[in-house]
N, C-alpha and C positions, 0 to 999 in steps of 0.2 A: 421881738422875733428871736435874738438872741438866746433868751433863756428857753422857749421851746427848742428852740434846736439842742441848745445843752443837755435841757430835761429828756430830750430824746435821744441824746448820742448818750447820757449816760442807762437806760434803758436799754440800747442796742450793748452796750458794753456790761452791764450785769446781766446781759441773756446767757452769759457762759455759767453764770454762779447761778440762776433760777430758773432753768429750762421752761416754766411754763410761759413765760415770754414770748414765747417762739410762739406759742397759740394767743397771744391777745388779738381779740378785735382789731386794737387802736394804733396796733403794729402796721407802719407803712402809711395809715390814712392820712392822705392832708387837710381833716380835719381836727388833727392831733393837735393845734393849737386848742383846741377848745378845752385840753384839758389843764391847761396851765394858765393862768393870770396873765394876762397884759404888761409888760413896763410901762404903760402911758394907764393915765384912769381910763375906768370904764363906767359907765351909769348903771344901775341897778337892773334897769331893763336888759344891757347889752348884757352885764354878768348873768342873770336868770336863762337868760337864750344859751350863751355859751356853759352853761350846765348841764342845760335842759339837752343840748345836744351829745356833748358827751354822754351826759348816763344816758343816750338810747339806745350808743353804740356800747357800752355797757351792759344793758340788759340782756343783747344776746353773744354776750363771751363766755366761750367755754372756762375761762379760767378768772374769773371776775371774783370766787373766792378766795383763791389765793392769790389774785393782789391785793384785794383787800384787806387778810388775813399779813401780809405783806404790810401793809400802809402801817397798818396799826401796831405791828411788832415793831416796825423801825420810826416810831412815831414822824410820819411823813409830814411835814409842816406846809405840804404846799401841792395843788391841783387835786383833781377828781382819779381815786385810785379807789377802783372795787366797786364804781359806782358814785360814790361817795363825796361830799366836800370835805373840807378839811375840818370846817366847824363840825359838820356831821358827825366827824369821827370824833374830832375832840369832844363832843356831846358824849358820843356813845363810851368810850373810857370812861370820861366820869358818870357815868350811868353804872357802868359794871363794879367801877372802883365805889361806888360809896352804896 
């Protein structure tokens, strides 16, 4: 739980430097864990759910490109930004890159 809250205080603390913040979905919900990995393991089932959840609240964010566009510029190593897992993105770089 720690690192969701981190991952979330540091998101409320770059909303000064990325204004679109202030319009995410996933701003405020407390199912904002679903977009950051557990400390304890999770079984492949519970990781698929807690994906599956986030990217729904994903789908309808106004600003789901430019966090994504965001993930990928600061190569984000960790949770669902734009939709997105993290292998997803790292897929999609090396897709553009090679």
């Amino acid at each position: 739980m720690g690192e969701v809250v981190e991952g979330m205080l540091l998101v409320a603390r770059d909303a000064e430097d990325r204004p679109w913040l202030r319009a995410a979905a996933c701003k405020g919900r407390e199912q904002s864990r679903a977009f950051y990995p557990p400390m304890h393991h999770e079984s492949r089932d519970e990781r698929a759910r807690r994906e599956s959840q986030a990217k729904t609240i994903c789908l309808g964010c106004p600003v789901q490109r430019s966090c994504l566009d965001y993930a990928l510029d600061t190569r984000e190593p960790f949770g669902i930004w734009g939709g997105m897992t993290e292998n997803e993105r790292r897929s999609l770089l090396i897709t553009a890159v090679g």
